[in-house]
N, C-alpha and C positions, 0 to 999 in steps of 0.2 A: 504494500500500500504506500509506501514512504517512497520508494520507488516511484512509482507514478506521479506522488505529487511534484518528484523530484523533474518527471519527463515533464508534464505541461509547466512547469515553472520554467524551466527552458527554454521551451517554446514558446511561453511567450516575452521571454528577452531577446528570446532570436528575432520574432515579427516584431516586438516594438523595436529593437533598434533596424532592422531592414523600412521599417516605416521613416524613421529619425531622419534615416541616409536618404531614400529616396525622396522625399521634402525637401531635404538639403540641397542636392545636387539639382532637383528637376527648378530650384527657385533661381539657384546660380546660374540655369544654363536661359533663363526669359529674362534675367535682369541682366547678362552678355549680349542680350537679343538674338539669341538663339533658341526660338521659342518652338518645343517641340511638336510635331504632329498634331492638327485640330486646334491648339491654342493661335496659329498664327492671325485670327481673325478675330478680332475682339465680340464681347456680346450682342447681337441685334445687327452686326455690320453685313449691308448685301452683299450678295456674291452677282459675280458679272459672268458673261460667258466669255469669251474671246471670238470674236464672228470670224476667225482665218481658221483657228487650231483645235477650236471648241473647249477649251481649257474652261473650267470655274475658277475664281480665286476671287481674296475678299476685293472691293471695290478701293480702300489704302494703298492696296499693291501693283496696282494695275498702272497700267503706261496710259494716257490720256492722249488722245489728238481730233482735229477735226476734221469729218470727214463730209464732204457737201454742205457743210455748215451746221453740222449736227455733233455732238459732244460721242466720240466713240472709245471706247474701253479695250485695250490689248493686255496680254498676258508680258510681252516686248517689244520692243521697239524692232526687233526683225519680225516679227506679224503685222505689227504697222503697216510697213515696207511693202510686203508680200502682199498682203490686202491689198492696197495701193494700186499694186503692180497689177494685179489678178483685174482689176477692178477697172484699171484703164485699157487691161487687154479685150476685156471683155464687151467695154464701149466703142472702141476700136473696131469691131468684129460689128455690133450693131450699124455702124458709121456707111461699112461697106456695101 
């Protein structure tokens, strides 16, 4: 019986300190700005699609540019580009 009390008493200094650590580390690595998986979006913030690559990400992160005079959301500035490019290839093609 002493045994056992002696196993869960273990156990749980082993979870509380693997908790301790992991708090620890996961708080150093958002306040590095290296915020891990699912936090890089804060609460309530939209997600955008990228209309070249079909990408989500939050709307903070996103490359901004204008496009026929309308406010457009890229994942980067080489989607931009590509969009762009696609975009006048394809008005080009109507033209002819």
């Amino acid at each position: 019986m002493v045994n056992l009390i002696r196993l869960v008493v273990l156990f749980l200094v082993i979870y509380f300190l693997y908790k301790v650590f992991k708090g620890f580390f996961l708080a150093s690595d958002t306040k590095a700005g290296n915020p891990s998986l699912g936090e890089s979006a804060g609460k309530g913030e939209d997600l955008i699609e990228d209309p070249y690559c079909h990408r989500y990400l939050p709307m903070s992160q996103a490359y901004r540019t204008s496009v026929d005079g309308a406010d457009v959301f890229f994942c980067s500035r080489e989607c931009s580009e590509q969009y762009r490019s696609q975009k006048d290839l394809n008005e080009d093609r109507r033209n002819i």
